[in-house]
N, C-alpha and C positions, 0 to 999 in steps of 0.2 A: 154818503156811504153807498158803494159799487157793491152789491151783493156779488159774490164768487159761488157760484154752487161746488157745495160741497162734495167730497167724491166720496163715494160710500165708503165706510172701513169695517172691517171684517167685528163682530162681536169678540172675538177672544183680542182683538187689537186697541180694544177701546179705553182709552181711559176718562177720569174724571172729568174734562174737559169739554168730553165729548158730548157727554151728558149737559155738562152746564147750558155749552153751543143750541144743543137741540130745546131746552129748555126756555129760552131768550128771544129764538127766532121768529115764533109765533106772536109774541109780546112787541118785538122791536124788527118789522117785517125786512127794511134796509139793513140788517145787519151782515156785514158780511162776514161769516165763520173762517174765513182762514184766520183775518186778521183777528176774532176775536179766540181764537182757538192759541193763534200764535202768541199774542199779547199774556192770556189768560196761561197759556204753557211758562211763559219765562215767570210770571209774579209766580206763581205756585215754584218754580224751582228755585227763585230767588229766594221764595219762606224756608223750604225744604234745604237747601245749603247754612241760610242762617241760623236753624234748629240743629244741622251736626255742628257747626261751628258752636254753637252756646254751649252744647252740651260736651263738644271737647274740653272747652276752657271749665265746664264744675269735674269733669274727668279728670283733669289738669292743677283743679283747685287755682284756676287760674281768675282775678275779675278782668270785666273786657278791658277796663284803661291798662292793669297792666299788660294783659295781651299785647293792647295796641302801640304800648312803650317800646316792648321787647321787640316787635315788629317794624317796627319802625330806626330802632335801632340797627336791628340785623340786616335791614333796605340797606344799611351807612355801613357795611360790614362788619360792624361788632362794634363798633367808635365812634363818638361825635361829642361837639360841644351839645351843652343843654341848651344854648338860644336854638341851633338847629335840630334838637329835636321840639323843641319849642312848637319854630316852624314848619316844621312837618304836620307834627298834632295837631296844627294852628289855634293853641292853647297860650294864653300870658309866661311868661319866663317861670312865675310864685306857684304857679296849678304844677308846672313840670319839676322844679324842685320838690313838691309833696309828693308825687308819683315816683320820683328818684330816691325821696327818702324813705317811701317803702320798700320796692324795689330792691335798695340796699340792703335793707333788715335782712330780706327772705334768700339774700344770698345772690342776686341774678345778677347784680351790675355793681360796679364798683366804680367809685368816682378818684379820680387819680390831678396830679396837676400836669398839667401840658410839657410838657420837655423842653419845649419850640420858647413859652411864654409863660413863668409863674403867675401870672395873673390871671390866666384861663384854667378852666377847667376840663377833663376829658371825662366822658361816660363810657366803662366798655362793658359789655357782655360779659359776663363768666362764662365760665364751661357750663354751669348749671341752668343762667337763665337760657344759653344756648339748647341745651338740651330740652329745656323741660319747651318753648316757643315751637321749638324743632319736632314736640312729640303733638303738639296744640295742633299745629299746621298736617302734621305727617294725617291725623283722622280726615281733617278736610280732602286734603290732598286724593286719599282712597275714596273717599265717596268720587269727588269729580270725576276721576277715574273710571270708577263704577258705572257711573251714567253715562258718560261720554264712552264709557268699551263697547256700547252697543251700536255705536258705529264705526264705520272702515275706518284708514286715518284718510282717505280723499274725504269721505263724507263729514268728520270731523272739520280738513280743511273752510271746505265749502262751507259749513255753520257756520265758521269763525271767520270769514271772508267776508258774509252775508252777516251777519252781527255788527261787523265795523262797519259797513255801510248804514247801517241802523243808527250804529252810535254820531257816525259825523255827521247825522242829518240831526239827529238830538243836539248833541253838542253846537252843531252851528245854531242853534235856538234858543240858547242859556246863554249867560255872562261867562264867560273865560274864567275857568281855573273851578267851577261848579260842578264838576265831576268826577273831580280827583279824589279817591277814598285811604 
């Protein structure tokens, strides 16, 4: 660990982080505060995204599998076989049939037979689970927004340039296909 000295930041600019950093540094002398400021910033916004997200889907009366159904669908524009959403969810073919046949009930997707092949089956979206995936997504959607409005869009750029450099250094360190969510 390369300690970075830290550059001072203004009391009204401080957030919880800051606090934790300064709290750590006396305890663990080589630490160095960017990185542990940087790392410590994304888990807390990672919790803090996953908290509106939860609470859109009980807003929603959404549970997360079906979230993740309808989501995954609407990835496939509104259509697909259940093997591939199977494979997406990378769930057994038996788990995605009982998510389909709730699903069903509540009105969001209907199962039809292929046109192309009676032997296949199609999944599509309704209008309703469109809408209601579309209202789950739209809360997340406005926070991101929220937090990322407080920068320019270069500086947005720049995060998100500087993030994928983060991630292909992660990603080349994991087994292939381990970070696909």
């Amino acid at each position: 660990m390369d300690p970075t000295p830290a550059l001072p930041v203004s009391p009204e600019r401080r957030d919880w982080t800051d606090g934790h950093v300064a709290r750590w540094q006396p305890v663990l002398p080589g630490l160095d505060p960017v990185v542990e400021g940087a790392v410590t910033r994304m888990k807390k916004l990672s919790v803090h995204l996953r908290r509106v997200r939860e609470q859109s889907l009980v807003d929603f009366d959404l549970e997360r599998y079906e979230f993740d159904t309808l989501h995954k669908l609407a990835g496939r524009g509104g259509s697909a076989a259940p093997s591939e959403l199977a494979q997406d969810l990378d769930l057994a073919p038996a788990s995605v049939s009982g998510r389909l046949d709730a699903l069903e009930k509540r009105g969001f997707v209907r199962r039809t037979q292929s046109t192309t092949d009676r032997r296949r089956v199609v999944v599509e979206l309704t209008a309703s689970g469109r809408e209601t995936w579309l209202g789950a997504m739209d809360v997340l959607g406005h926070e991101e927004y929220r937090l990322l409005g407080v920068l320019d869009p270069e500086e947005r750029t720049l995060l998100n340039d500087m993030l994928r450099r983060v991630m292909v250094a992660a990603e080349a360190g994991d087994a292939p296909g381990s970070w696909h969510g």
